[in-house]
N, C-alpha and C positions, 0 to 999 in steps of 0.2 A: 923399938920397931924399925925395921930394915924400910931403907926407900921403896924396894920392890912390893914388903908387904904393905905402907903407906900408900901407894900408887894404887895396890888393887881393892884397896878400903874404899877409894876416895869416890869410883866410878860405881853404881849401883846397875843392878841388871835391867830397868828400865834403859839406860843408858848404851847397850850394847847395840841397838840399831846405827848409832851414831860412829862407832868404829870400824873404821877399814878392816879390811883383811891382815894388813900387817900390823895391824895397833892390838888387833885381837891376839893374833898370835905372838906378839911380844910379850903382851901380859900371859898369856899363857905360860909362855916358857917360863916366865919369874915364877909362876906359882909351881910349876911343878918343878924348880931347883929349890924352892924354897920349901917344900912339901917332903923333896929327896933327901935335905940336908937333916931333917928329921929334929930341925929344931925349933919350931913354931907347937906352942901350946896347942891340946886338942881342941878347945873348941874352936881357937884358927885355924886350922890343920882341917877341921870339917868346912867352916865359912868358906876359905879357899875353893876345895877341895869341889865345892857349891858351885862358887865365882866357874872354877877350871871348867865344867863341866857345860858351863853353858856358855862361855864362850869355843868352848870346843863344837857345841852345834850353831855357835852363830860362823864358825871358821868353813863347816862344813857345807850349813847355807851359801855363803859366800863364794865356794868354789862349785855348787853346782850349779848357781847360777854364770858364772865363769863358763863353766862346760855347755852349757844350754848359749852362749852367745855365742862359742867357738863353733857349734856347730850349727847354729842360725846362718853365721860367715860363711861357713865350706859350703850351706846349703844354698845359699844366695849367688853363690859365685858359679853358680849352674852345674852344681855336683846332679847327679842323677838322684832320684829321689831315696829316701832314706837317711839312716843315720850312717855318718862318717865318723870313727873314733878319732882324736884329735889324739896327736902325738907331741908330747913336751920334754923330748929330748935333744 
């Protein structure tokens, strides 16, 4: 077993409130290089595949609430009312 798959064994999905944004999407990425290399037996390949999935909506949780404080900011900062898209370029 590969660190990457060892690492994403070790964290259970109770466990996903407790990861940042970056700590989620790191394990992400290990699961889906490890998923792409096509070399993890199927019933890991599904467990993963599990893992991946739900830290992809805890990743997504996490940036919309990102997006909701960005634009609490613009709104506070005496934007006229409404929503202001936030640009992160």
């Amino acid at each position: 077993m590969t660190d990457a798959a060892s690492s994403t064994t070790s964290v259970g999905a109770h466990d996903l409130s407790a990861l940042s944004f970056e700590q989620a999407l790191a394990e992400l990425e290990k699961i889906v290089s490890e998923l792409e290399s096509g070399q993890a037996p199927l019933e890991r390949s599904i467990d993963i595949y599990e893992r991946g999935a739900a830290l992809k909506a805890h990743c997504e949780k996490k940036l919309e609430a990102a997006r909701l404080k960005v634009e609490k900011i613009v709104l506070g900062q005496g934007a006229a009312a409404g929503v202001e898209p936030a640009e992160f370029s």
